[in-house]
C-alpha positions in Angstrom: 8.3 -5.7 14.6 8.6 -7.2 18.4 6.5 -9.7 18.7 5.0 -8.1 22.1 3.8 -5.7 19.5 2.6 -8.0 17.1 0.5 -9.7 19.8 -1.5 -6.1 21.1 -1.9 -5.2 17.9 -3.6 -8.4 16.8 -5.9 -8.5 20.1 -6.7 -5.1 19.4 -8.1 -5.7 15.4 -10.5 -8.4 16.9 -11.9 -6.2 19.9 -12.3 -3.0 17.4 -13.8 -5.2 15.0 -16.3 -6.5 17.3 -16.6 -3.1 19.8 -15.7 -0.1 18.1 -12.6 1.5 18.2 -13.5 4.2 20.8 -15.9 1.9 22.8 -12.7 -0.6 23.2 -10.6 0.9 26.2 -6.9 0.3 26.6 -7.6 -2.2 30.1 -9.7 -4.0 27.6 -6.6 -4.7 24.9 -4.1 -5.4 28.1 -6.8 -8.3 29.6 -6.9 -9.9 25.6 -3.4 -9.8 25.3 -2.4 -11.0 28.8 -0.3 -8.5 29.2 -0.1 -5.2 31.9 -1.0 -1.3 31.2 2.6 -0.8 32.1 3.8 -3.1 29.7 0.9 -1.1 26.7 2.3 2.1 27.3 6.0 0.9 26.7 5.5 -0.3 23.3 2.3 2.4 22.5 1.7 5.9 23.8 -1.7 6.1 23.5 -4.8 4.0 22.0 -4.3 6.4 18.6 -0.8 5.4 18.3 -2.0 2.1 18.3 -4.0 2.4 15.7 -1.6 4.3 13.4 0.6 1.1 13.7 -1.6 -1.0 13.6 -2.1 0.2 9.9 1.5 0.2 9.4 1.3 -3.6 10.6 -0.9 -4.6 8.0 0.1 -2.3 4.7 4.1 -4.2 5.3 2.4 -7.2 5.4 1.0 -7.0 2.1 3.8 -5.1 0.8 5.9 -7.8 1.5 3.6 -10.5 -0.1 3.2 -8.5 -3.0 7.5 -8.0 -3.5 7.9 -11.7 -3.1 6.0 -11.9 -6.0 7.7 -8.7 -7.9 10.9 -10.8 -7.2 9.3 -14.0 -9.5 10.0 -14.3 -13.6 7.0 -14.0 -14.6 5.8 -11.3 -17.5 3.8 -8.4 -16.1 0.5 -9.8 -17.2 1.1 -12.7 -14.9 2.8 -10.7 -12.2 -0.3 -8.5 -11.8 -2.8 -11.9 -12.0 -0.7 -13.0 -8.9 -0.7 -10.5 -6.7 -3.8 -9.2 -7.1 -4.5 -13.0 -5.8 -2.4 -11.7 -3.2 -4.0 -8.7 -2.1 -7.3 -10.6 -2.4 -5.7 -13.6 0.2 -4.2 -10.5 2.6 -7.6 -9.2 2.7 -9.7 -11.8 2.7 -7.5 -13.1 6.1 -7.3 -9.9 7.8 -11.2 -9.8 7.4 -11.2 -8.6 11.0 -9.0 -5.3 10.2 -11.4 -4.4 7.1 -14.8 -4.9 8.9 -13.0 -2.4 11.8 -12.5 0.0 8.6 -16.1 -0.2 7.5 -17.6 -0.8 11.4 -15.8 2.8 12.3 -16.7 5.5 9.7 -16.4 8.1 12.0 -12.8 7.2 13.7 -11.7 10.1 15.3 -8.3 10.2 13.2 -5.0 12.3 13.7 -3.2 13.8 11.6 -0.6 11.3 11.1 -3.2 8.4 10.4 -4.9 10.6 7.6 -1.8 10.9 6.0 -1.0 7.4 6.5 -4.4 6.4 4.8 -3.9 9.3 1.8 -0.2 7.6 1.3 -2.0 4.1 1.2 -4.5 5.6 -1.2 -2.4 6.8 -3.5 0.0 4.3 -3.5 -2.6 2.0 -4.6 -3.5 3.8 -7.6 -0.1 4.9 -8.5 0.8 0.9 -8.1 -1.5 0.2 -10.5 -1.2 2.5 -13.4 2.2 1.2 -13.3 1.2 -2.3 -13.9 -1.3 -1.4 -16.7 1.6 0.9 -18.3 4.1 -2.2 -17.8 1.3 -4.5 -19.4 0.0 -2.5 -22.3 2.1 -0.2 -23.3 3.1 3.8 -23.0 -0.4 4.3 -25.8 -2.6 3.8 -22.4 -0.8 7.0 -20.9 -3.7 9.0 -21.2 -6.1 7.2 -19.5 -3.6 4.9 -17.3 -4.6 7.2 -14.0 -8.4 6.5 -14.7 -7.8 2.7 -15.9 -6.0 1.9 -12.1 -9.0 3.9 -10.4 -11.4 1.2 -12.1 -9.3 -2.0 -11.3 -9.6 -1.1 -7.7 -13.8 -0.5 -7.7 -13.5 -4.0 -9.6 -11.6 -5.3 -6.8 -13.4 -3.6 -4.4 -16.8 -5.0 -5.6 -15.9 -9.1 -5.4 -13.6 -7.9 -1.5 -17.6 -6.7 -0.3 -18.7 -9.7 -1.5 -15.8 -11.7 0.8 -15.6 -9.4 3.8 -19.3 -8.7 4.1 -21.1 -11.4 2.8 -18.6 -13.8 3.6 -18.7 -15.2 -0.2 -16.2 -17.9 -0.9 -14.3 -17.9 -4.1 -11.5 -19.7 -5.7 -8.8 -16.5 -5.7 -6.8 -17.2 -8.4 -10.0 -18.0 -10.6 -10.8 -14.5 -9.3 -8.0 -12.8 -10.2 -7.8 -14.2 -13.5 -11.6 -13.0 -13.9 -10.3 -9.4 -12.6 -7.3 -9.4 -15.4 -9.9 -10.4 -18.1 -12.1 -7.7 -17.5 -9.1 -5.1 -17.0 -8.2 -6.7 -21.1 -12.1 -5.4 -21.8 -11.5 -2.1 -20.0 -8.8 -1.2 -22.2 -9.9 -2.3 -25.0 -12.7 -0.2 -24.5 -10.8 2.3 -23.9 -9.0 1.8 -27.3 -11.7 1.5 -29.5 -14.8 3.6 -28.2 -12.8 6.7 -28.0 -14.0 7.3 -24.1 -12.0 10.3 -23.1 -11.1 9.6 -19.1 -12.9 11.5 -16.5 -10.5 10.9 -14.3 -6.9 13.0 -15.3 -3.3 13.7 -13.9 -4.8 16.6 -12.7 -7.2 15.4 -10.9 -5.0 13.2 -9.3 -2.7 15.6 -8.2 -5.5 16.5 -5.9 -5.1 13.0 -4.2 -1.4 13.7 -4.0 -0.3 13.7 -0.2 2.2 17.3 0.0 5.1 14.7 0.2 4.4 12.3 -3.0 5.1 15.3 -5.5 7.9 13.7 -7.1 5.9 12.6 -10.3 9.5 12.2 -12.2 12.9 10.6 -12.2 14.6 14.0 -11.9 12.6 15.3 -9.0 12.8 12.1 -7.4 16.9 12.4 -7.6 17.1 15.8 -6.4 15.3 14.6 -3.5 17.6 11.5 -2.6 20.6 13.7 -3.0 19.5 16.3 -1.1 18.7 13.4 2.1 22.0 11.9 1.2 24.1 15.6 1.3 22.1 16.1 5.4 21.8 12.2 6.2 23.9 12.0 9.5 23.3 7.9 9.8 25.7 6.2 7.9 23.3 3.4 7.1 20.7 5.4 5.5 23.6 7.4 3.5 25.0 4.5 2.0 21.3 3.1 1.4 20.6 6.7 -0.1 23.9 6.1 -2.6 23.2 3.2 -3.9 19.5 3.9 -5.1 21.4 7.7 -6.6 23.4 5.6 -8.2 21.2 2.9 -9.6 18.4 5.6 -10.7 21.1 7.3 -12.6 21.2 4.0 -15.2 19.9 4.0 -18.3 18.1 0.7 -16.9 17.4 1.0 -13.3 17.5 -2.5 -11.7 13.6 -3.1 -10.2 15.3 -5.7 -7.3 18.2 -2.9 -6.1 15.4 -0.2 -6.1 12.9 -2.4 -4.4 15.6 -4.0 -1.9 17.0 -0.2 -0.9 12.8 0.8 -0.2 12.6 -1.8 2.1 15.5 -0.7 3.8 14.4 3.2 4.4 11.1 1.5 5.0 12.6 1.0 8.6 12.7 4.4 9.2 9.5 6.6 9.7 10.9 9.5 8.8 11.2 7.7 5.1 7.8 5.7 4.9 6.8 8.0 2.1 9.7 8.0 0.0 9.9 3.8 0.4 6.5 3.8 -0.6 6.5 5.9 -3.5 9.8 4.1 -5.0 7.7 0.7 -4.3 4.8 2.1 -6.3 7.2 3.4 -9.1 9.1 0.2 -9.6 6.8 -2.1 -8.6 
């Protein structure tokens, strides 16, 4: 992103934060960030577009912390113990953004930040029933989409402690703690017999109209129908090679990963980045 852009939005995080996002005007975020109204509206349309990218801003962030740590050798128990201590670091030092989240409830938001947020959302959970799949086995299936719901309240509990309360914690002591209980949690799960509340059903109700590709055939059709209409050479290609690499009896995690973060370039192709991200992790 230009850094110009970079800049406003990070001006604009502290004065929402500590204003309100509709009691902090546009002449406001131009006087923080030095900058003129002429030169806002070239790099934003309107305060709301701000905001929507300003989300984008900080979901790539910890996207990208969270692939650099996809990208280590590490077994999947260890992978998911270090980037949750990501996601808790990325949090904990955007404190500003978060307390903008909680501060304004009642943002007035379009249509393409609700979608934004349900894609975040269920990206989230989707991210983590993979991990808990990848750690324990295919015999958690049917209570995997339940199981990811509970790591995040877990993680959300000890981030209100950090963000509100400004608690200080050592975070990869925390995210060890986080994994331990998640061991209990299952094991719960195995042994008690607790049938899941939460279902594939129900969260097909979460699903944003554009994350319906719950299988590897779906998910094909839909690539190959982008690649058969892609004009941009670019994309086509980039569209090829994840065809190609899908159609493997052992998909690589680093081609799929690398291609999502290509198409992630492209807005028109956020969801489809994101939902390959969540699916391979």
């Amino acid at each position: 992103m230009d850094q110009k852009k970079v800049n406003i939005i990070e001006n604009a995080i502290k004065l929402f934060a500590q204003r309100g996002f509709s009691s902090t005007s546009v002449q406001e975020i131009v006087n923080a960030s030095q900058i003129s109204k002429g030169a806002f509206y070239l790099h934003f349309n309107s305060k709301d577009e701000l905001l929507h990218e300003l989300f984008e801003y900080y979901w790539l962030r910890m996207q990208t912390r969270i692939n650099e740590v996809s990208a280590k050798p590490l077994d999947p128990k260890e992978k998911f113990t270090d980037q949750l201590k990501v996601t808790i670091e990325e949090i904990a030092t955007h404190r500003d953004f978060i307390i903008m989240q909680v501060r304004e409830q009642a943002i007035p938001f379009n249509d393409t930040i609700e979608h934004f947020i349900r894609r975040m959302r269920y990206h989230s959970i989707l991210f983590y029933r993979n991990h808990l799949l990848s750690i324990y086995g295919q015999e958690i299936e049917p209570y995997a989409w339940e199981a990811s719901v509970m790591v995040q309240g877990i993680l959300k509990s000890y981030m209100d402690l950090i963000i509100v309360d400004n608690v200080e914690f050592d975070y990869f002591v925390l995210a060890q703690s986080i994994t331990n209980k998640v061991d209990s949690l299952i094991e719960g799960y195995k042994h008690k017999n607790d049938q899941p509340v939460i279902t594939e059903k129900i969260i097909h109700q979460l699903t944003p109209s554009s994350y319906n590709l719950h299988y590897l055939d779906d998910l094909l059709e839909q690539l190959e129908i982008i690649a058969s209409s892609e004009p941009e050479p670019d994309i086509k290609e980039t569209i090829d090679v994840l065809v190609q690499e899908l159609k493997t009896s052992s998909p690589r995690r680093v081609i799929i990963t690398g291609m999502a973060h290509h198409l992630e370039k492209y807005e028109r192709y956020a969801d489809l980045a994101s939902l390959l991200r969540a699916k391979f992790m």
